[in-house]
N, C-alpha and C positions, 0 to 999 in steps of 0.2 A: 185558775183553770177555767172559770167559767166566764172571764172576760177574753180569755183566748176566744173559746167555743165562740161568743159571743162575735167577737171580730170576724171570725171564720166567717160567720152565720151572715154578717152582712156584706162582707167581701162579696160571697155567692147570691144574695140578693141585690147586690148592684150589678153582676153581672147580667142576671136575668133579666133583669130592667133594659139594658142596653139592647139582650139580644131581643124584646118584645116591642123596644122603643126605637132600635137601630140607633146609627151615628150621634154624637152631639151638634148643637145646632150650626149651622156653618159656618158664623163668626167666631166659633170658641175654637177653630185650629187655624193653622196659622198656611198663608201662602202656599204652591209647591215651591216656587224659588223666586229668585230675583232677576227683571229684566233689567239689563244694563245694554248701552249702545259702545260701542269700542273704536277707537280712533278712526278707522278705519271704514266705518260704518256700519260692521256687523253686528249681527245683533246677537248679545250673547243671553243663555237662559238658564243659572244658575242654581242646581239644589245641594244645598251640604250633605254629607252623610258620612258621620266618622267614625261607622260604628265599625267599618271594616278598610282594611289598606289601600282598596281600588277607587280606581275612576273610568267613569264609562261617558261618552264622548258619540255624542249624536248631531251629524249637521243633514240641513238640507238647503239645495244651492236648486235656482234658476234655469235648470239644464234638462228638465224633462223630454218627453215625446211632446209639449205643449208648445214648447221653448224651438222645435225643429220642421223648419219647412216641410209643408205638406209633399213634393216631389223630393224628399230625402229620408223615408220611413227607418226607421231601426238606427238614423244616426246617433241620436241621444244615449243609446243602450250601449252601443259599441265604444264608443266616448268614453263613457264611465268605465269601463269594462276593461279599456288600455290603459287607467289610469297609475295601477298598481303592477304593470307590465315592463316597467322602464321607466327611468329617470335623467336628467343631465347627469346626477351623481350617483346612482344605484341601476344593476341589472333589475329585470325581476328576481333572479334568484337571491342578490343580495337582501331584496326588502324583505321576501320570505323568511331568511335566515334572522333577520334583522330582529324581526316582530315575534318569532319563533324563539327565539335567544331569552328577549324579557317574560317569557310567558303570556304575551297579550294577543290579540287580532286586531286587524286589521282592514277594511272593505273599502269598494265602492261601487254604487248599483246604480241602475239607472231607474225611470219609474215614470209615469202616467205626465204628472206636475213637476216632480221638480228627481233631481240627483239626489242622493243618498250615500252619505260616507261615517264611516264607524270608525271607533278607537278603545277599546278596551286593553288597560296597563295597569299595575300597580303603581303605586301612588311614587313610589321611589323614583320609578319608570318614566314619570310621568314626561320631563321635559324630551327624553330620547321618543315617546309616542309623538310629540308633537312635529317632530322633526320628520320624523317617518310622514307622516300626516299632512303636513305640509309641502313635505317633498313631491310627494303623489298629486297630490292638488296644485302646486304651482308649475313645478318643473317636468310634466312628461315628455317622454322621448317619442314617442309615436312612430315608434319602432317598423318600417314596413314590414319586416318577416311576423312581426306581431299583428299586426296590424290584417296579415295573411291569412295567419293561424285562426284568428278571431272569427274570420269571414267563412272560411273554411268550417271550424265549429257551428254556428249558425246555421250553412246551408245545409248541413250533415243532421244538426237537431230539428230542422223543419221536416226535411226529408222521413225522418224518424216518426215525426207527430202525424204524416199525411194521411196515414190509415188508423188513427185512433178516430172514435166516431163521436168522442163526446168534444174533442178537439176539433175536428168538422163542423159540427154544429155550431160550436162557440163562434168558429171562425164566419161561419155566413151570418149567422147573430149579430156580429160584432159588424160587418159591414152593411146590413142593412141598415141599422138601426142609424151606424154613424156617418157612413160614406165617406167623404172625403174629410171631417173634421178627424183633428191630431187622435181622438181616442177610440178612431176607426181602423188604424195602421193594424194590417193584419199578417200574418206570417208570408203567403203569397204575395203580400206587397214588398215584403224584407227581400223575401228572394228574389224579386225580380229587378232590384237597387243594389247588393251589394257586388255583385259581380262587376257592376262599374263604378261601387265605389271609392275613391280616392284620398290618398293620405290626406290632401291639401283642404278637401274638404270638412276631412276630421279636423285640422287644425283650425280651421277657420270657424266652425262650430263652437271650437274649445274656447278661441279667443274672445270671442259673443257674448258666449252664456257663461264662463266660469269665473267668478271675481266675488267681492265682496258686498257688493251692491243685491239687494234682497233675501241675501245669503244666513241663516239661523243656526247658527251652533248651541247646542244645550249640554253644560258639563254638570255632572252629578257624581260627589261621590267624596273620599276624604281631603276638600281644598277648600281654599277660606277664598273670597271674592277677591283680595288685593293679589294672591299670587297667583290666580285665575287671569284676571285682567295683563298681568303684568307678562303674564307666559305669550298668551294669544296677541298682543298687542306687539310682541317681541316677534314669534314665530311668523303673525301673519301681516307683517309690518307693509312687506313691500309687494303681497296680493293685487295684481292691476288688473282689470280686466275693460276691454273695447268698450262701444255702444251697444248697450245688452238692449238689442231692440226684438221685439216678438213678432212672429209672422202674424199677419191679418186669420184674425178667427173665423172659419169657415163651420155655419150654420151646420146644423146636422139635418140632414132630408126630411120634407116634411111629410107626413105618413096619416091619409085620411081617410084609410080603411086598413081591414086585416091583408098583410100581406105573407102569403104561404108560401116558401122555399123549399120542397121536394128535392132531398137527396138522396139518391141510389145506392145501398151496398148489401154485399151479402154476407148479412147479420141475423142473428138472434133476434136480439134487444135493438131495440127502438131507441134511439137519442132525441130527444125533443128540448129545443129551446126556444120560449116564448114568452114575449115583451114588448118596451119598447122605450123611449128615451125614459130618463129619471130625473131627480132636483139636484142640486149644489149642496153642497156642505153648509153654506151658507143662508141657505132658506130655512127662515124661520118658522116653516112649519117641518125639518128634519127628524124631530125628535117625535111630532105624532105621526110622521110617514114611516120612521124605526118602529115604535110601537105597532102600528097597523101589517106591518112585513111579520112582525115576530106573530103575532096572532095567525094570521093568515100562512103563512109557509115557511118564516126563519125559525120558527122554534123548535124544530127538530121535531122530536114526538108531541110535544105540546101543540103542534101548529093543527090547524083545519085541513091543510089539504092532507099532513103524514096521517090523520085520521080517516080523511074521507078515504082518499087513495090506495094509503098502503095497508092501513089497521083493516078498514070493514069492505072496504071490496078486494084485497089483494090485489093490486092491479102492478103495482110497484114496488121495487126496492126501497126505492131511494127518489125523496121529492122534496122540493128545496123550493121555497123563492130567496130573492137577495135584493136588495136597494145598495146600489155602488154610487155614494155621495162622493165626486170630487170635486175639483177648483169650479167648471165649469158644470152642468150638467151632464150626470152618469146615466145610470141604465137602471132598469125595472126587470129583471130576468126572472123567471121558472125555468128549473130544470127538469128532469125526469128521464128515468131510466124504466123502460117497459115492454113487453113482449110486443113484436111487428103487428099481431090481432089486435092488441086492446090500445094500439095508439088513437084511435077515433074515440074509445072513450074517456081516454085516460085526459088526451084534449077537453073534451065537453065538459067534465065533472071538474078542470081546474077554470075554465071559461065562468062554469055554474058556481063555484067558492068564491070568484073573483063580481061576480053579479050580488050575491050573497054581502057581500060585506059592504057592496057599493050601497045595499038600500035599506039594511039593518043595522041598531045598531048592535055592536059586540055584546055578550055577557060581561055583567059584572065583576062574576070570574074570571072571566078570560083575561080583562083587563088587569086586574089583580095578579092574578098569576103571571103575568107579560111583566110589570112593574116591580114584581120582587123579584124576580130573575135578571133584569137589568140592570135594577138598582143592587141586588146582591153580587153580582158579580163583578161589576163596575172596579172594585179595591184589587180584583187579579188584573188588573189592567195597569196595576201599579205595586207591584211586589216583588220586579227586580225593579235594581240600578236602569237596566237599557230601557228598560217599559217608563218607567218617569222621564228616561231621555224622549223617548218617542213623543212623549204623554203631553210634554215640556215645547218641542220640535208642534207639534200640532194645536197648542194653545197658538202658539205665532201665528203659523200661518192662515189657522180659519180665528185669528183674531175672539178667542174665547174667555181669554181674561186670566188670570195666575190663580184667579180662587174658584175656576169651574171645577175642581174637582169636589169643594164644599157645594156649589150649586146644582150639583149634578143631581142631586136624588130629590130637590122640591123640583127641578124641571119636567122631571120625568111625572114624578105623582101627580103635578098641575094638568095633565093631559087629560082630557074627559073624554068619555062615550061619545060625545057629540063631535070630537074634534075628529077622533077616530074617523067618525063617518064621513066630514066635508071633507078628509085628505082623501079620503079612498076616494071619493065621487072626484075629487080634482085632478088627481096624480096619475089611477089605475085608471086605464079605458080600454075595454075588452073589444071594442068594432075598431080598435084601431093597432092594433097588435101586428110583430111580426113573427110568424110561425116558422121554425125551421124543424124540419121534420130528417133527422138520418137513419134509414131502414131498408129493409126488403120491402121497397114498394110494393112488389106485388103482392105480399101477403098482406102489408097495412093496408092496402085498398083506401086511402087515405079519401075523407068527403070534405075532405074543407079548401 
C-alpha cells in the first residue's frame, strides 16, 4: 500500500514539475509531420493520427487577391467561391448531397495570399472525399446562372455593410494605407468590377492560378504515408495548370505624415481606425513586433491602451491594436469604439501609449505576462485535426520548419525588453499614421 501511495506521490510531483517547468525540451518530441513532394510537384504535409477514424484535409493553392490583377478586384474570391457550385460531372446540389451522405464537409475560400480548400471524412470515406475534392478543383463548370447568383450575392452583402461604421472605417483604412496594392481591394472596388464581370474572365483566372505548382496539401489524421501518397498521386494525377504568372507588385503609398480621413454619419459612437503599413510574416523581427502588439493593445485587458482607455478613463468599450503579418507587408491597426465627444481624446491618449512604448522600456512584468500567454496558449492552436492542418499548411508557406512547434516557446522567451523597444521605435511611427475617424462630426469637433 505504501509503494502505491508512494507512486501516486510522484506521478503528482512530476506533474508539478512540468506545469512549473513547462514543455520538455524540443528535441525530446518528435516533428508535426512529414514533408513529402508528390509526382506532380505538390507538396504534401503529413501527420498520423490514429487515435480516432477521420481525416482532415487542408490545402492552400496560389489563387489569392495577390495572385489577381489589380483592375480585376474580388476575382480570386468569386473563383474560389464557384468552385463547389458545379462540376463537368456533379450539379452543385449533387456535391452537397454527396459530401452530406458520408458525414464530411467540404469547402473553398478565397483569401488575401493564396485559396483555401477543406476536406473533412471518415477515414472509410476517405477515397470518395478525394474525388469530391478533386472534382471541385479540377473540373468546374462555371456555371453563368452561378456565376450570376454569386455577383448578385456580393453586391447585395456590400450594399448591406455600407451603413455599418466600423466597416466604413475599415474600408477607408484599408485604402489609404494600401491604395492600389492587391491587399487594398476594398468592397466599393468589388462593386464597381463585377457588374462587368465575365465568365471568360473567371475562366482564365482559374486557368493561371489553379494547378499544382506552389500548391500545399496537409493530410492529418488515421493514414500511413504510402496510402496517402498513393491516393493524391492517383486523384491528382492529371491536375494541369497554365503559366501561373503574378501580376507586378504595386508598392503601397507612401505616407510621410498623419493623414486624417473625416467621415460623416449620424452616430452615437465614434468608429476610429488608425495606423499604417505593417511587417511580412517573414521578418525576422515578427515575434518581437507580436510581443510589443500584445503588450501594447492585443492583450485584451492585459494591454496598455484596454487600461489606459477603457479601465481608468472610461473612454471606451472596446480597444484593440492588431499586427496583420502576411506574404507581403500587412498593416499596424488600432481600433476603437467611443462616444462622438471623447474621440479627440481617445486619439491623444492611444498617440501618447504608442510614444510610450517607443521610448521606454516595457516592465518586466509586462513582458512576462505577454510570454506566458503566448507561450501557454500556443498548444490550442493545435488541438484539433483541422488546426495541425492549418498549423502544417502555414509552416510551408512562411517556410518555418516541421519542428517550430518545439521552437516555438525559446523564440518567444529569447525576446528581450530591449528588442521590444528597437521594434517599436522601427515598426510604430505615430507622425506618420493614417486616421480614419466615422462620427457626428459635429459633435467630435475633431482637431487633428
Amino acid at each position: 500500500m505504501r509503494n502505491r501511495y508512494r507512486a501516486y506521490y510522484l506521478i503528482l510531483m512530476m506533474l508539478f514539475v512540468l506545469l512549473i517547468n513547462g514543455p520538455a525540451p524540443a528535441g525530446a518530441a518528435e516533428p508535426l509531420g512529414k514533408r513529402i513532394v508528390l509526382e506532380n510537384g505538390m507538396i504534401l504535409l503529413l501527420s498520423e493520427k490514429h487515435d480516432i477514424p477521420m481525416v482532415t484535409v487542408s490545402m492552400a493553392i496560389k489563387a489569392g487577391n495577390t495572385a489577381a490583377p489589380a483592375d480585376k478586384p474580388g476575382i480570386a474570391s468569386i473563383t474560389a467561391s464557384l468552385l463547389t457550385q458545379g462540376t463537368a460531372r456533379r450539379t452543385a446540389g449533387e456535391i452537397s448531397k454527396e459530401i452530406d451522405f458520408i458525414g464530411g464537409s467540404l469547402s473553398v475560400s478565397g483569401g488575401d495570399d493564396f485559396a483555401s480548400a477543406g476536406l473533412r471524412v471518415l477515414k472509410k470515406d476517405l477515397s470518395a472525399g478525394f474525388d469530391l475534392l478533386t472534382d471541385v478543383l479540377m473540373n468546374p463548370a462555371f456555371d453563368q446562372k452561378e456565376i450570376d447568383r454569386k455577383v448578385k450575392e456580393s453586391l447585395a452583402s456590400i450594399r448591406q455593410q455600407k451603413d455599418e461604421p466600423g466597416v466604413v472605417a475599415n474600408e477607408a483604412f484599408t485604402k489609404e494605407v494600401f491604395g492600389r496594392n492587391s491587399y487594398g481591394q476594398t468592397n466599393e472596388d468589388i462593386a464597381a468590377y463585377f457588374p462587368k464581370l465575365t465568365r471568360q474572365e473567371i475562366v482564365d483566372f482559374y486557368h493561371a492560378r489553379y494547378g499544382p505548382k506552389g500548391a500545399v496539401i496537409a493530410v492529418v489524421g488515421d493514414v500511413t504515408e504510402a496510402e496517402t501518397v498513393k491516393l493524391l498521386n492517383r486523384y491528382f494525377k492529371d491536375w494541369k495548370q497554365g503559366v501561373p504568372t503574378l501580376p507586378a507588385y504595386v508598392d503601397p503609398p507612401r505616407i510621410d505624415k498623419n493623414v486624417v480621413q473625416k467621415i460623416n454619419k449620424d452616430i452615437t459612437q465614434a468608429n476610429i481606425a488608425m495606423g499604417h503599413l505593417g511587417i511580412s510574416r517573414s521578418n525576422p523581427d515578427y515575434y518581437a513586433v507580436m510581443i510589443m502588439n500584445y503588450i501594447l493593445g492585443g492583450g485584451g485587458f492585459s494591454s496598455r491602451l484596454m487600461d489606459t482607455i477603457r479601465d481608468n478613463k472610461g473612454l471606451a468599450y472596446d480597444v484593440h491594436s492588431a499586427v496583420v503579418a502576411l506574404k507581403e507587408p500587412g498593416r499596424f491597426e488600432i481600433t476603437i469604439q467611443t462616444k462622438n465627444e471623447s474621440a479627440n481624446e481617445v486619439i491623444a491618449e492611444s498617440l501618447k501609449e504608442i510614444g510610450r512604448i517607443r521610448s521606454e522600456l516595457v516592465g518586466e512584468k509586462e513582458l512576462a505576462d505577454a510570454k506566458a500567454y503566448l507561450t501557454g496558449s500556443f498548444p490550442l492552436k493545435m488541438d484539433t485535426s483541422a488546426k495541425i492542418a492549418g498549423m502544417l499548411v502555414s509552416i510551408e508557406l512562411f517556410d518555418l520548419g516541421l519542428d517550430y512547434p518545439q521552437k516555438y516557446t525559446a523564440i518567444i522567451n529569447n525576446v528581450t525588453r530591449e528588442d521590444i523597444l528597437r521594434v517599436a521605435k522601427k515598426y510604430i511611427h505615430p507622425d506618420q499614421m493614417v486616421i480614419v475617424v466615422v462620427a457626428n462630426q459635429e459633435k467630435a469637433k475633431l482637431k487633428y
